[in-house]
N, C-alpha and C positions, 0 to 999 in steps of 0.2 A: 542126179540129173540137173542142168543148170536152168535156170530160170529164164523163160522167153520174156522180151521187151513187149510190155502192153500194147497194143497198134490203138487203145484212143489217147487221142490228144485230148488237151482243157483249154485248147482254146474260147314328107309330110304323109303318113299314114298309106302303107301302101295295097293296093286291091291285090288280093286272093292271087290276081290273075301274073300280078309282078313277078312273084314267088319263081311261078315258072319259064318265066321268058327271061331274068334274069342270066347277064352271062357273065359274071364276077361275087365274087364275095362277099360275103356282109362286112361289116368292119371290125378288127378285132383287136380286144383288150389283152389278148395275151400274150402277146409280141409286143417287142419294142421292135424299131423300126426292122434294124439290122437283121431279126430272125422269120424276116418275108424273105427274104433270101437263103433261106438254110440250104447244105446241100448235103451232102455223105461228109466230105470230104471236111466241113467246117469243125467236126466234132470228131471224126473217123480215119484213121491213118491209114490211106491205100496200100501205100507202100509197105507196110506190115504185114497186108494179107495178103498182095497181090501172088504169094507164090502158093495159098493154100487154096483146098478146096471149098466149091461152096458149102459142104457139106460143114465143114471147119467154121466157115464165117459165122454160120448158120450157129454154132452149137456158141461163139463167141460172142454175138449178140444176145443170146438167148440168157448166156449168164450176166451177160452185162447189165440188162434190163430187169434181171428179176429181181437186182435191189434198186428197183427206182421205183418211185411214187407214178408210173404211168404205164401204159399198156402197147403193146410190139407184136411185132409179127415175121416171118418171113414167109413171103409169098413165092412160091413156082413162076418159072417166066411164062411159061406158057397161060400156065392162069390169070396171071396180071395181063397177059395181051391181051384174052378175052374182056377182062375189066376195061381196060382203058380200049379198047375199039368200042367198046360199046357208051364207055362217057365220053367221048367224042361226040358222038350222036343222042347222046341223054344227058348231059354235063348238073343235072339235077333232080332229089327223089327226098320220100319223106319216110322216114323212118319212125318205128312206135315203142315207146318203154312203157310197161306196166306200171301203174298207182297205182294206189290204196283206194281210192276212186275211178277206176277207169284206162288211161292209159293218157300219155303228153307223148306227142310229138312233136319231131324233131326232121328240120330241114335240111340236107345238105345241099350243099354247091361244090363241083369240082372248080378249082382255078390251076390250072397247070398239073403239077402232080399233088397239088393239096387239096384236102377235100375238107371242105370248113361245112361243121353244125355249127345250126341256134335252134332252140326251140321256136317254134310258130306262132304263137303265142307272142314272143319277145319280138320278131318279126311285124306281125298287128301291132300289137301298139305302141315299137319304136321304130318302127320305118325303115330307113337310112343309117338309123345310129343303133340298129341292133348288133350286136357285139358275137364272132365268135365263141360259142363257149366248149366246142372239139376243134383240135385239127387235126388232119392225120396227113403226116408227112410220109409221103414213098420217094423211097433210092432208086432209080434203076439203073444206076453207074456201075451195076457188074451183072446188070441181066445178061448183057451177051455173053459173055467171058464164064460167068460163072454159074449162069443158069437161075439165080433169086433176083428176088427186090425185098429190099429191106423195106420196114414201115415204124415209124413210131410216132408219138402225140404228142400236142398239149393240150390240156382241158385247165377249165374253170373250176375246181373244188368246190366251189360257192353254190355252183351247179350240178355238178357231177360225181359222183364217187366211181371208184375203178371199175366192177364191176357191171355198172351204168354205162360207160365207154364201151366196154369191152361190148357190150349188146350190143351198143348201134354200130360199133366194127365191124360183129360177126354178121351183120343186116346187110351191110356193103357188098361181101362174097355170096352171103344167101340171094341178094336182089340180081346182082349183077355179075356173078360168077356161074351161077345157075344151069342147068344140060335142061333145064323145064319151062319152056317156052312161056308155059303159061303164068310164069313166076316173072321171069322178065319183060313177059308184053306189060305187066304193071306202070315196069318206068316206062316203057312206051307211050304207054295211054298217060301217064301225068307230063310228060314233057312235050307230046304230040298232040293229043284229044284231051284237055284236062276236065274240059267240060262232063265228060265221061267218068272223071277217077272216081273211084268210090273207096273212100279212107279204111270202111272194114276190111276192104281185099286184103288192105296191109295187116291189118290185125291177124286175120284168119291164115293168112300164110306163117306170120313169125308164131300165131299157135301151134300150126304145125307143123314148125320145124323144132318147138321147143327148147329154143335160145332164152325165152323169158323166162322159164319154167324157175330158174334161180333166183329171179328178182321178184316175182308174183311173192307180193305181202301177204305171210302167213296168218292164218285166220283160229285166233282160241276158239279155246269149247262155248260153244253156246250156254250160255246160264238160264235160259226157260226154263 
């Protein structure tokens, strides 16, 4: 059997209330200029796959990424239309990781099809110059044709480790992909009544959907 041609190519302090009226980005260290512009096509050779299925791309990304240091997805188009109708009208939410203390969360902002974290935190006390520390990059340059939306990231290491990403990813579909009203009035009430959010709700939903469940710091035997 001969061997198929790869399709990739190598080419001042702000109030609570900023967070969610924001309608842009925070600023981010992990892009050089040129990679606010990413598309499919900057890294991904159309013309390679345009004759297969999605089912093909699907299985082509999926091996492609699982030797990279970062975290991917392919989404159903249908699914992603529910996501993105609904960050039109919610284009911001906050999502929660488990600590050894408690829990940090973390902000996101849609700007276009990126969707940028920083922790809240880094937001309080650097304002303006808080720094992306996720992106997550969506393709929809073959939803029509072929039914996906590609996704993949860049993160901060300094900040993040993989499976820390991959939470607040799966939080995006749990929050905002949802059939449970009562799971997506959440970002409702934070980007419409914020005066109303109340930050356990987020807690108490990603309990239980048991996405944290892997990152909850194991606890030794008590020595009393």
């Amino acid at each position: 059997m001969s061997c198929a041609s790869s399709p990739w190519d190598t080419p001042s302090k702000p109030t609570l209330s900023s967070v969610w009226s924001r309608r842009r980005p925070w600023g981010s260290s992990l892009h050089r200029e040129d990679s606010l512009k990413k598309t499919l096509s900057s890294f991904f050779n159309l013309e390679m796959v345009k004759d297969k299925t999605g089912e093909e791309i699907r299985q082509i990304w999926q091996q492609y990424f699982a030797t990279k240091d970062t975290i991917y997805a392919v989404i159903p188009a249908e699914k992603f239309d529910l996501i993105w109708s609904r960050a039109q009208k919610c284009p911001s939410f906050l999502c929660a990781l488990p600590r050894r203390e408690g829990y940090e969360f973390f902000v996101g902002q849609w700007s276009g099809s990126e969707l940028h974290f920083t922790a809240l935190i880094n937001i309080q006390t650097r304002g303006e110059a808080a720094s992306s520390q996720l992106v997550l990059y969506h393709f929809p340059e073959l939803k029509e044709e072929k039914g996906i939306v590609l996704m993949t990231a860049e993160m901060d290491s300094t900040f993040l480790k993989i499976p820390e990403a991959q939470c607040i990813a799966n939080q995006v579909q749990l929050f905002y992909a949802t059939d449970r009203q009562e799971t997506y009035g959440l970002v409702e009430t934070f980007n419409l009544r914020p005066n109303e959010f109340k930050y356990m709700s987020v807690i108490a939903e990603l309990e239980q959907s048991g996405l944290a469940a892997e990152l909850r710091p194991s606890r030794g035997p008590d020595t009393a």
